[in-house]
PABADO-823289 format. One line per field, with one value per residue (C-alpha): residue number from 1; residue in three letters; x, y, z. Coordinates in Angstrom, 2 decimals, padded with zeros to 5 digits, always signed. Example, Ala and Ser with C-alpha at 12.3 -4.5 7.8 and 13.67 -1.06 7.14 Angstrom:
// PABADO-823289
koldren <- c(1:2)
lumti <- c(ALA:SER)
c1 <- c(+012.30:+013.67)
c2 <- c(-004.50:-001.06)
c3 <- c(+007.80:+007.14)
//
This chain:
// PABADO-823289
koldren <- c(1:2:3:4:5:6:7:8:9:10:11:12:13:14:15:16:17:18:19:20:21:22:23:24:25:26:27:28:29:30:31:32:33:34:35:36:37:38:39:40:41:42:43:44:45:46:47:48:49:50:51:52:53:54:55:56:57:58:59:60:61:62:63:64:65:66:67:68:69:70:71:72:73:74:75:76:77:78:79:80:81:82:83:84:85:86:87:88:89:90:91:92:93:94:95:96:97:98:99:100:101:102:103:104:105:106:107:108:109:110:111:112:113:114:115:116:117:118:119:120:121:122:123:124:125:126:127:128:129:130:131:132:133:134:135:136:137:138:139:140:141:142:143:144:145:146:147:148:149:150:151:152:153:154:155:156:157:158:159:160:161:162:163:164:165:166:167:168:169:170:171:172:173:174:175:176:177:178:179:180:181:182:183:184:185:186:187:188:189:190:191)
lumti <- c(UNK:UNK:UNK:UNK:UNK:UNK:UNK:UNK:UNK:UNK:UNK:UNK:UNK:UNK:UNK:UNK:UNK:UNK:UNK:UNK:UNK:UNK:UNK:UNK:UNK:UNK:UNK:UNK:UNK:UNK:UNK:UNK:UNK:UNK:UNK:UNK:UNK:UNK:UNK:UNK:UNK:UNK:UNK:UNK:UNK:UNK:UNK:UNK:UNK:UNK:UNK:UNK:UNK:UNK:UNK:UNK:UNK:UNK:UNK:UNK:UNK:UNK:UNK:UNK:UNK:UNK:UNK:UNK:UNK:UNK:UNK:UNK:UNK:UNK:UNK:UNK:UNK:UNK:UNK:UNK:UNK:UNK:UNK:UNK:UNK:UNK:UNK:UNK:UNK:UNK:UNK:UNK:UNK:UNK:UNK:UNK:UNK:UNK:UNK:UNK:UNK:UNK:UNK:UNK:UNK:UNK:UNK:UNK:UNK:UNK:UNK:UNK:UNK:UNK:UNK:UNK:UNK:UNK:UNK:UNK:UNK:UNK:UNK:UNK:UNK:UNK:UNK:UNK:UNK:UNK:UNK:UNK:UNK:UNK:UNK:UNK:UNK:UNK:UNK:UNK:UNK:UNK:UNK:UNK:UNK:UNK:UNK:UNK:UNK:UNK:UNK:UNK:UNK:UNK:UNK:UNK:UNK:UNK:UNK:UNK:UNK:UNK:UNK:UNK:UNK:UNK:UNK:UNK:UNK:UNK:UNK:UNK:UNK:UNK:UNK:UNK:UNK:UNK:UNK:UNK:UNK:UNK:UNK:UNK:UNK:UNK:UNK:UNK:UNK:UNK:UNK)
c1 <- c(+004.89:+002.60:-000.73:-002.63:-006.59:-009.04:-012.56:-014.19:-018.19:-018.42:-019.18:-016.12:-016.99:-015.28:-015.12:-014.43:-011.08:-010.45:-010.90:-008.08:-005.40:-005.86:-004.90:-002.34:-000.43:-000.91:+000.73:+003.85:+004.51:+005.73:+008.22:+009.74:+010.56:+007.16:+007.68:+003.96:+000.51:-001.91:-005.91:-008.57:-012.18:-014.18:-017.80:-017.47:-018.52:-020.88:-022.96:-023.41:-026.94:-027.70:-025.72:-023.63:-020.60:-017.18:-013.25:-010.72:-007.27:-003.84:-000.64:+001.86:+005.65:+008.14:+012.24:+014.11:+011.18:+009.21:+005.51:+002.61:-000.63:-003.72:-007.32:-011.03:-015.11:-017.38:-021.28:-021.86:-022.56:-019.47:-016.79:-015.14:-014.81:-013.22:-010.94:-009.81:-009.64:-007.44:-005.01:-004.60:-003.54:-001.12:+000.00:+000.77:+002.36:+004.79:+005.41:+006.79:+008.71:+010.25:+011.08:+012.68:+014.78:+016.14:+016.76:+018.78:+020.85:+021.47:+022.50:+025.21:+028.53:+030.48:+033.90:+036.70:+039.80:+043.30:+045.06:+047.57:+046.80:+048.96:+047.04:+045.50:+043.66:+041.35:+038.86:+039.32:+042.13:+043.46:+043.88:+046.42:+045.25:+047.55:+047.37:+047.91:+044.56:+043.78:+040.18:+038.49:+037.49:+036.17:+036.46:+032.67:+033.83:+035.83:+034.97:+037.84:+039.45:+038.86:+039.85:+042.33:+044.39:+044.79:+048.99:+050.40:+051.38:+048.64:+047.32:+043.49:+040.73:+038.23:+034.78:+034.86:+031.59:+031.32:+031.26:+030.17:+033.21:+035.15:+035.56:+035.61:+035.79:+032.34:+033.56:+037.66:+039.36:+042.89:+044.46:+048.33:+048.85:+052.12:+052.00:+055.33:+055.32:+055.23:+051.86:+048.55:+049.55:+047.78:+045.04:+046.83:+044.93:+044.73:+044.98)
c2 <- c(-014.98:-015.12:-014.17:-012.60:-011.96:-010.47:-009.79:-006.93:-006.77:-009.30:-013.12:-014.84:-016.41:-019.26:-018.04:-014.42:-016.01:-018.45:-015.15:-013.53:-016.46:-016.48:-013.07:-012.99:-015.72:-013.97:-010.85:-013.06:-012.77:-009.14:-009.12:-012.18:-010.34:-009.97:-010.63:-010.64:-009.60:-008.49:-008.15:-006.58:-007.25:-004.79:-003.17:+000.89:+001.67:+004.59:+002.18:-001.00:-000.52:+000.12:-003.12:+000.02:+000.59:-002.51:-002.00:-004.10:-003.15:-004.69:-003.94:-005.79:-005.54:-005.78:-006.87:-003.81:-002.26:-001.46:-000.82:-000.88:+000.16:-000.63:+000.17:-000.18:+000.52:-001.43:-002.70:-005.89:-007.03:-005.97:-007.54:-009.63:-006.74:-004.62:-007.78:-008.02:-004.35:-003.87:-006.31:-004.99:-002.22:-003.42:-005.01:-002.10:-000.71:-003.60:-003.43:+000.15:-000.63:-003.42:-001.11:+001.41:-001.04:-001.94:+001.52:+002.04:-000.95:-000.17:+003.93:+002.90:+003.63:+000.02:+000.93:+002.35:+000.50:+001.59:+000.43:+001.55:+001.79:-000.20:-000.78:+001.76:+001.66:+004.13:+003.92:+001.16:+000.31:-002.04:-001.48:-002.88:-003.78:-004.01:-007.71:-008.60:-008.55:-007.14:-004.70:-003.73:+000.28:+002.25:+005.80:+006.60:+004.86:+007.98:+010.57:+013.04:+013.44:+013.61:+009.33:+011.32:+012.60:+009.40:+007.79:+004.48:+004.03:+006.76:+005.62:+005.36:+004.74:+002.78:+001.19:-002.96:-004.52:-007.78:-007.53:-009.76:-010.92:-010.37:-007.84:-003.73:-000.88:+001.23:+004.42:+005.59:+008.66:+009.47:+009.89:+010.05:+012.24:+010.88:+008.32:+007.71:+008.87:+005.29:+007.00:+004.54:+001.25:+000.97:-001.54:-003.33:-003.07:-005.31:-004.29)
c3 <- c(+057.56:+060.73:+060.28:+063.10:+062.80:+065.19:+064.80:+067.45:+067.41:+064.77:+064.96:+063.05:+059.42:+058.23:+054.36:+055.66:+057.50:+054.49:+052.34:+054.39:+054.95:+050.76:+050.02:+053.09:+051.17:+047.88:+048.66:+050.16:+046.81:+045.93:+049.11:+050.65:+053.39:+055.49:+058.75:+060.12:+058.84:+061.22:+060.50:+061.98:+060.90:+063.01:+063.13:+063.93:+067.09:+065.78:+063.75:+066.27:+066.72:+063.01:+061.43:+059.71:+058.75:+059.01:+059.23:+057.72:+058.33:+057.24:+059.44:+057.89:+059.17:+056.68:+057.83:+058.49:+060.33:+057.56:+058.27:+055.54:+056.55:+054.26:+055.50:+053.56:+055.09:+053.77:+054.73:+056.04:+052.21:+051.44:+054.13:+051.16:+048.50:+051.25:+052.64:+048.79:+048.32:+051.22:+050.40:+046.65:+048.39:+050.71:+047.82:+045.66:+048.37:+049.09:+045.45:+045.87:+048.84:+047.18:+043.74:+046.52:+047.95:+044.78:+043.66:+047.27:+046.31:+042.96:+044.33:+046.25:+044.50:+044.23:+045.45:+043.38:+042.50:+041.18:+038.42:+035.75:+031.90:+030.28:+026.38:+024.28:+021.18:+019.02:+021.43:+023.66:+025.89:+029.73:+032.81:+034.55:+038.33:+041.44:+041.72:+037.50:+036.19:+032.77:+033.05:+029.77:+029.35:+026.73:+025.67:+026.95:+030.61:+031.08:+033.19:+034.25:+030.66:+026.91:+025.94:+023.52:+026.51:+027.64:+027.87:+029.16:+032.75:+033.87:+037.55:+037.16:+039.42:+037.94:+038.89:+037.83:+036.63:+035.07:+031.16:+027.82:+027.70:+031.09:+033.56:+032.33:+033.89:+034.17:+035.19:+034.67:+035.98:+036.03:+039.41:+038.58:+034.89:+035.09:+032.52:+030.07:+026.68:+025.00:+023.27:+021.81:+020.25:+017.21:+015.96:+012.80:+009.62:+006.60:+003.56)
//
């Protein structure tokens, strides 16, 4: 991340900047993305004369043109609290951008695929995909039908995650009712 500072109407301070480049690099932290952080240590124009009132302000610039914005006044006494202040704040906020781009990943719908059922059980049954592979789904992956309505050689379209044990099928709706009338095969029991 490049850091930028700039102080207007104010002499630099060596711990002030030290203070800075530390929390910069701490809130690298909760987004590996930040492209640049800019600071501004400044005194307000309004209060020159008096020694009054300081500005610190955080402009950082997150990839995909993300900008977070983080601002604090403080007194002279008070530069560091403020410089800390602001940068819990940018902070939280990079933490929410961060949470939102994980929920935008997560929205998007993986991509349906087809397949034909070819095993059925009491509540359980395979998928059969176009190029041979076998895809685990259970009765609550359905989504167009009652499970019970279910035959071999329907044409589903099913969503594929990976499983405990293999690949299933998250989501299953029929797309061709067409399916023979070979009925459920049936879990053996012992007796």
């Amino acid at each position: 991340m490049q850091l930028e500072l700039t102080f207007r109407h104010i002499d630099k301070s060596p711990s002030l900047e030290e203070l800075i480049r530390e929390q910069a690099n701490k809130i690298q932290r909760f987004n590996d993305h930040i492209n640049s952080c800019a600071v501004v240590v400044e005194r307000d124009h309004a209060s020159q004369g008096t020694g009054g009132e300081y500005r610190v302000r955080v402009d950082l610039h997150v990839a995909g043109k993300q900008e977070i914005v983080s601002e604090e006044r403080a007194a002279r006494n008070m530069l560091a609290t403020a410089v800390r202040d602001v940068f819990q704040r940018a902070g939280r906020q990079l933490k929410k951008l961060a949470s939102e781009q994980r929920s935008e990943v997560k929205a998007h719908p993986a991509q349906d695929t087809s397949g034909v059922i070819t095993k059925l059980f009491s509540d359980y049954g395979f998928i059969t995909t176009i190029d041979g592979r076998e895809i685990y789904f259970h009765e609550r992956s359905m989504i167009s039908a009652p499970f019970s309505e279910l035959k071999i050689g329907m044409g589903v379209a099913y969503t594929e995650e990976d499983g405990d044990k293999g690949p299933q099928a998250s989501t299953v709706r029929i797309v061709d009712a067409r399916g023979g009338n070979r009925g459920r095969e049936e879990i053996p029991t012992l007796s």
